[in-house]
VOMI-186499 format. One record per residue: x, y, z of N, C-alpha, C in turn; residue in three letters. Coordinates in pm, whole numbers, plus 50000, padded with zeros to 5 digits. Example, Ala and Ser with C-alpha at 12.3 -4.5 7.8 and 13.67 -1.06 7.14 Angstrom:
VOMI-186499
513194943150780512304955050780513204967050780ALA 512854977550708513674989450714512905000350787SER 
***
This chain:
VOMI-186499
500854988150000500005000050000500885012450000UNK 500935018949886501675033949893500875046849969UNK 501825053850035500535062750114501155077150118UNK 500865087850074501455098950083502675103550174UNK 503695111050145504765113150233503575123250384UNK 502645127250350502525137150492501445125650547UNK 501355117050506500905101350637501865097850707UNK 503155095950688504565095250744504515105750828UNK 504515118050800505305130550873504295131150955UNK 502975125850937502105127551108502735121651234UNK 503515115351182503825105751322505225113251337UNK 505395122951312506845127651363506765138051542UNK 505485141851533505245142751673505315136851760UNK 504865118751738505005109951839506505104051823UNK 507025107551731508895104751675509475112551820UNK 508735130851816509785139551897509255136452055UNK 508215131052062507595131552236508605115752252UNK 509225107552230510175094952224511325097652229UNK 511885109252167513115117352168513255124452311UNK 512445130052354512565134052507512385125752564UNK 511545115552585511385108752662512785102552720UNK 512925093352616514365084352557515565094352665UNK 515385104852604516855113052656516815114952798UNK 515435116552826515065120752992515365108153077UNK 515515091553046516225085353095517865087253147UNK 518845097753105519605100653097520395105153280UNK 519145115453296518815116253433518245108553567UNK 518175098653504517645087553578518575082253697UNK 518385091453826519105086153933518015080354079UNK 518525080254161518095076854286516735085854302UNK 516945099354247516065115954319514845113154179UNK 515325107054090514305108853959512915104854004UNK 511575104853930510505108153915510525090553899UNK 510305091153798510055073653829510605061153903UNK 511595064953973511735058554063511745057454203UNK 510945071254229509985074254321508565072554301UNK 508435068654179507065065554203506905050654213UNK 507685043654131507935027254175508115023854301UNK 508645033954405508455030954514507575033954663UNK 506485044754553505235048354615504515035754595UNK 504805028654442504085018454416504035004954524UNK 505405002254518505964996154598505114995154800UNK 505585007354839505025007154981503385009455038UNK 502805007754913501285002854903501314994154865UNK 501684988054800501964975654772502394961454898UNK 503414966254970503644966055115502904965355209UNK 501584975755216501324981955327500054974955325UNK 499544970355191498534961855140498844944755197UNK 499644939155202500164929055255500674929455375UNK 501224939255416501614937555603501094926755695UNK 499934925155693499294914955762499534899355762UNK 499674897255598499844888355557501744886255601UNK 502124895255554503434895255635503854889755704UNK 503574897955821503674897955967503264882956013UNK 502044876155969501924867156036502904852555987UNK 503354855055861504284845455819505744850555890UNK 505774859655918506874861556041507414860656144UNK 506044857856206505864853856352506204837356343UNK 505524828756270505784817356202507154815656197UNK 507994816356129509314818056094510064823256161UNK 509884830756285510504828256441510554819956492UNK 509574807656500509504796556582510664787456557UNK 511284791456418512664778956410513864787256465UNK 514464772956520515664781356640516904771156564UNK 518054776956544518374775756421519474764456527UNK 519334762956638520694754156701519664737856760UNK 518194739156694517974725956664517934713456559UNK 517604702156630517694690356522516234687056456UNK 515884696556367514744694556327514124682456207UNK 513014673156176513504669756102513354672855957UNK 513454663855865514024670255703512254676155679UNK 511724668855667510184676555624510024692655721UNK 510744695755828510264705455906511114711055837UNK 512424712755807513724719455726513224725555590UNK 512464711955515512204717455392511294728655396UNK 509714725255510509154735055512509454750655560UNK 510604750155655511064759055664511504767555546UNK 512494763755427513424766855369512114771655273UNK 511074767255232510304769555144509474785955195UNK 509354783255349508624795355352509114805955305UNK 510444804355415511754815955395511834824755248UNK 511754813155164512364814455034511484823154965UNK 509824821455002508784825854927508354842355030UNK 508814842155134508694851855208509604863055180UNK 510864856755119511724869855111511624878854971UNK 511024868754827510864872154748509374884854757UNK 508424882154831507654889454883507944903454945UNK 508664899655043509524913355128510994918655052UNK 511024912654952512304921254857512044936154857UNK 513344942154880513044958054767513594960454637UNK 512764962754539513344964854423514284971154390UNK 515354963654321516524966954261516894980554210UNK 517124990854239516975008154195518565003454100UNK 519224995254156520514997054045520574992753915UNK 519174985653871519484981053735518944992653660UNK 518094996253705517215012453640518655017953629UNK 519035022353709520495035853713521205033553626UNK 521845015453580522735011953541522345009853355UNK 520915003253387520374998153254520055010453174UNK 518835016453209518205024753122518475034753065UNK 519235044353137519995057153094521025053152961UNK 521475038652931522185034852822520925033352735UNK 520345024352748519095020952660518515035852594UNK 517765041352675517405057252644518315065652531UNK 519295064852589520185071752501520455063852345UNK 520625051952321520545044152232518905044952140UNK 518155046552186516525047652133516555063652114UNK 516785073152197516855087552162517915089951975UNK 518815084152020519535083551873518685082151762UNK 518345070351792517375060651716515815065851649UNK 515985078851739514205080351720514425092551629UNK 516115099451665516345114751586516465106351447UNK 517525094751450517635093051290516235087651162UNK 515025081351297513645080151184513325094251147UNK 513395104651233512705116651196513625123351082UNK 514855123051050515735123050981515485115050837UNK 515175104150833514915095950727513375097650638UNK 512305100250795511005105250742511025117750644UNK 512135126050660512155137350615512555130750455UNK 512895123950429513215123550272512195113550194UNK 511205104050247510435096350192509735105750037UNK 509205118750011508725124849924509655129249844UNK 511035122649825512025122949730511815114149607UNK 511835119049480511585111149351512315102549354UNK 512385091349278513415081849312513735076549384UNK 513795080349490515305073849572514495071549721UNK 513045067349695511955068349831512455056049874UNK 512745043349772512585031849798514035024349896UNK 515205032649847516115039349978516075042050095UNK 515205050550099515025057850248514455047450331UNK 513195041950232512375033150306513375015250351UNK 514305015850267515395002350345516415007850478UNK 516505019150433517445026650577516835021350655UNK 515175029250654514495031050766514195017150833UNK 513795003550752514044991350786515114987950866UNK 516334990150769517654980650835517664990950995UNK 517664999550983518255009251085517115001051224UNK 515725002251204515024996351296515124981951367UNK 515244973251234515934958851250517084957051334UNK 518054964151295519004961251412519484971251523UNK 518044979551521518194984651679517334974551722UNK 516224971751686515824960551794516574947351865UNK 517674944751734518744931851810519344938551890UNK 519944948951888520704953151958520194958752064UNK 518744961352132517964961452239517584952952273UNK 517474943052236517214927652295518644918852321UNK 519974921452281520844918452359521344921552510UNK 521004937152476521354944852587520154938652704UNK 518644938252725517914933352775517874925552807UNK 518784912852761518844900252781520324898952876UNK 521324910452827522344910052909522374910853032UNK 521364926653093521114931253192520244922353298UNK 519924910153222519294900653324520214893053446UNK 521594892653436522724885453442523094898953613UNK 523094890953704523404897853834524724904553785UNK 524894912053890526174921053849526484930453750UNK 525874931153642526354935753509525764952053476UNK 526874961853472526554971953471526834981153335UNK 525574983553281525834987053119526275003353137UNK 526675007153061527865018553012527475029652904UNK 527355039752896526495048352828527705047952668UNK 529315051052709529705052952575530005042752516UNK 530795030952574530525012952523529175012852435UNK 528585015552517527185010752432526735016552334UNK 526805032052307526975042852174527595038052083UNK 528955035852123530065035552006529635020951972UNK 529185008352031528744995551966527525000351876UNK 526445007251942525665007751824525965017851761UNK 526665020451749526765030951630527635022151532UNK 528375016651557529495004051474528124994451394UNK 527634992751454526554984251416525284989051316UNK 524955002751350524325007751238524615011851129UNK 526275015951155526835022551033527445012550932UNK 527375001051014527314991350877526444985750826UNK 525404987850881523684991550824523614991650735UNK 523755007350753523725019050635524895013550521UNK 525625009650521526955007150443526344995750317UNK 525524986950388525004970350337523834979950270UNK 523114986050332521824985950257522585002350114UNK 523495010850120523725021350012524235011149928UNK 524865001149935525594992449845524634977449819UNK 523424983349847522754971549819522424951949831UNK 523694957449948523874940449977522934940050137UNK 521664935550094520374937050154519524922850122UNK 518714913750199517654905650132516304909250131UNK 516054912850053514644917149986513694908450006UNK 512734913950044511464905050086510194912550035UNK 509264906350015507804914549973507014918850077UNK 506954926750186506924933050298506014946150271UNK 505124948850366504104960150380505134971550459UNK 505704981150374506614991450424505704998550530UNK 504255002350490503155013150600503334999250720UNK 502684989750707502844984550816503754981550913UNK 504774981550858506204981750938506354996151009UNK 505845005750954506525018950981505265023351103UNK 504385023051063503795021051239504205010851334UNK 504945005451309505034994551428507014997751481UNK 507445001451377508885008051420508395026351469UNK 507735027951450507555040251553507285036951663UNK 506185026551710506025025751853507315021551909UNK 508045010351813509385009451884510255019551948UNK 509985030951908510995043751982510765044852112UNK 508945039952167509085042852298509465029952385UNK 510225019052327510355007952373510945009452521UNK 512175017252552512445021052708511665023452775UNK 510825030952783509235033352859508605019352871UNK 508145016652754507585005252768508364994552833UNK 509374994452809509944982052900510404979753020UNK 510284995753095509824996753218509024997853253UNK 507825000953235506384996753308505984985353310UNK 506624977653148506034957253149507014955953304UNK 508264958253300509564951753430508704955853549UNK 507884967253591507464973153704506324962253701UNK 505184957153640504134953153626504554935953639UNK 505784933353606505994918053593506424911153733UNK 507504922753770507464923753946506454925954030UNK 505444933154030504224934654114503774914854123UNK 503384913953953502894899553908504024886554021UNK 504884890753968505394877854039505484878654202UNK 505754894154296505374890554441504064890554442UNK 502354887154332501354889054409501454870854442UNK 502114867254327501354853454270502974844954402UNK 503424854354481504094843554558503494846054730UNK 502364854254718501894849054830500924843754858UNK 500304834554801499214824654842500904810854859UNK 501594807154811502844798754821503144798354929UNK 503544816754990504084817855100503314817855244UNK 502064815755219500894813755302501244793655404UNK 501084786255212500554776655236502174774455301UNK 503224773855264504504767355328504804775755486UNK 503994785455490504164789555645503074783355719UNK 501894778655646501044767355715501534757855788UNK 502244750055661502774740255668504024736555778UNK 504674746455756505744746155863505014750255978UNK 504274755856038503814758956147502714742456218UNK 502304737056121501784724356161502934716656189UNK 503584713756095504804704756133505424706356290UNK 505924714956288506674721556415505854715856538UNK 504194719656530503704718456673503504699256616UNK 503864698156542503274681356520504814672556600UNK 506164679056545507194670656578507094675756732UNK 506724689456797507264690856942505994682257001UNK 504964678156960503774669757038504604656857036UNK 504794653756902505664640156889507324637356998UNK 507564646657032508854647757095508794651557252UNK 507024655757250506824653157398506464641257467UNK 505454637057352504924623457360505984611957387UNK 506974612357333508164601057307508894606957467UNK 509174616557491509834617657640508914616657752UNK 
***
């Protein structure tokens, strides 16, 4: 479907509100805005469960760590523990600090050079150009945001604002190099359809912190009915072996 160059240039508003955005990760420290609000989120989140808390706490006092308990009381122990702490975690503020401000900056690039490329689609000739830039260039920012995403999963690992520039920039500019010289594989592909769907890609940093904020909520809601039943459990056990251990003396 061919569609006028000023169907393209509508979306260059939502191009420049991605460009700030993107860059406004940059600032992304301890004092920033969204990560004060993740942790407004957070202590309602908290304050909503306290109860539930607290009483798996009281529970999990009762083991005194210089007895011979046996293996079913151990396991249930180790299970509560395990599901209790993932519950009472505080979220990680260092992967935000470390991760995103690279990411941002990498997608801010990314979002100046579509608005850059949009600008030439109503060129005679040479549209069908612009429109492979605008491909390759999107194509392998997305690998190259899904490495990085996949990297940052890995404890310890702290991504780097100019490392990470100067890689993608190595990486696009041989992009650009493959697709001016034509060594490209051609496919029969809906260019409009792609090009709405590589615009939303610009706000992919945003987006991929609210899915990370929303996936964490998801996984401490769905670990406390777990952490319920194994603080049950251990709390039966316990009064079952000290009945059993009174009974026997």
């Amino acid at each position: 479907m061919v569609l006028p160059s000023s169907h393209y240039l509508g979306f260059c508003a939502f191009i420049q509100l991605s460009v700030a955005l993107n860059f406004g990760l940059v600032y992304l420290d301890r004092r920033s805005s969204l990560l004060q609000l993740k942790r407004r989120l957070f202590d309602v989140y908290k304050a909503g469960n306290n109860s539930k808390v607290d009483r798996v706490s009281r529970i999990l006092k009762r083991y005194k760590s210089n007895t011979d308990y046996p293996r079913i009381v151990e396991r249930y122990h180790t299970k509560a523990k395990q599901y209790h702490s993932i519950v009472t975690a505080d979220w990680d503020d260092e992967h935000e600090i470390s991760f995103f401000p690279a990411l941002g900056v990498i997608y801010g690039f990314y979002s100046i050079a579509l608005l850059f490329l949009v600008c030439f689609f109503d060129l005679p000739d040479t549209e069908w150009f612009y429109h492979n830039q605008f491909l390759t260039l999107s194509q392998l920012t997305i690998l190259f945001s899904l490495l990085m995403i996949i990297r940052s999963w890995k404890k310890d690992v702290k991504t780097k604002i100019i490392p990470t520039c100067l890689l993608y920039a190595g990486l696009t500019t041989t992009g650009w190099l493959c697709c001016k010289n034509g060594w490209l594989i051609f496919t029969d592909i809906d260019f409009t359809y792609h090009f709405h769907w590589y615009v939303l890609l610009s706000f992919l940093p945003i987006i991929y912190y609210i899915a990370r904020i929303t996936l964490i909520f998801l996984r401490k809601t769905l670990c406390i009915i777990p952490m319920l039943w194994w603080a049950a459990c251990f709390d039966y056990s316990i009064d079952h072996w000290k009945s059993s251990a009174g009974h026997h003396a």
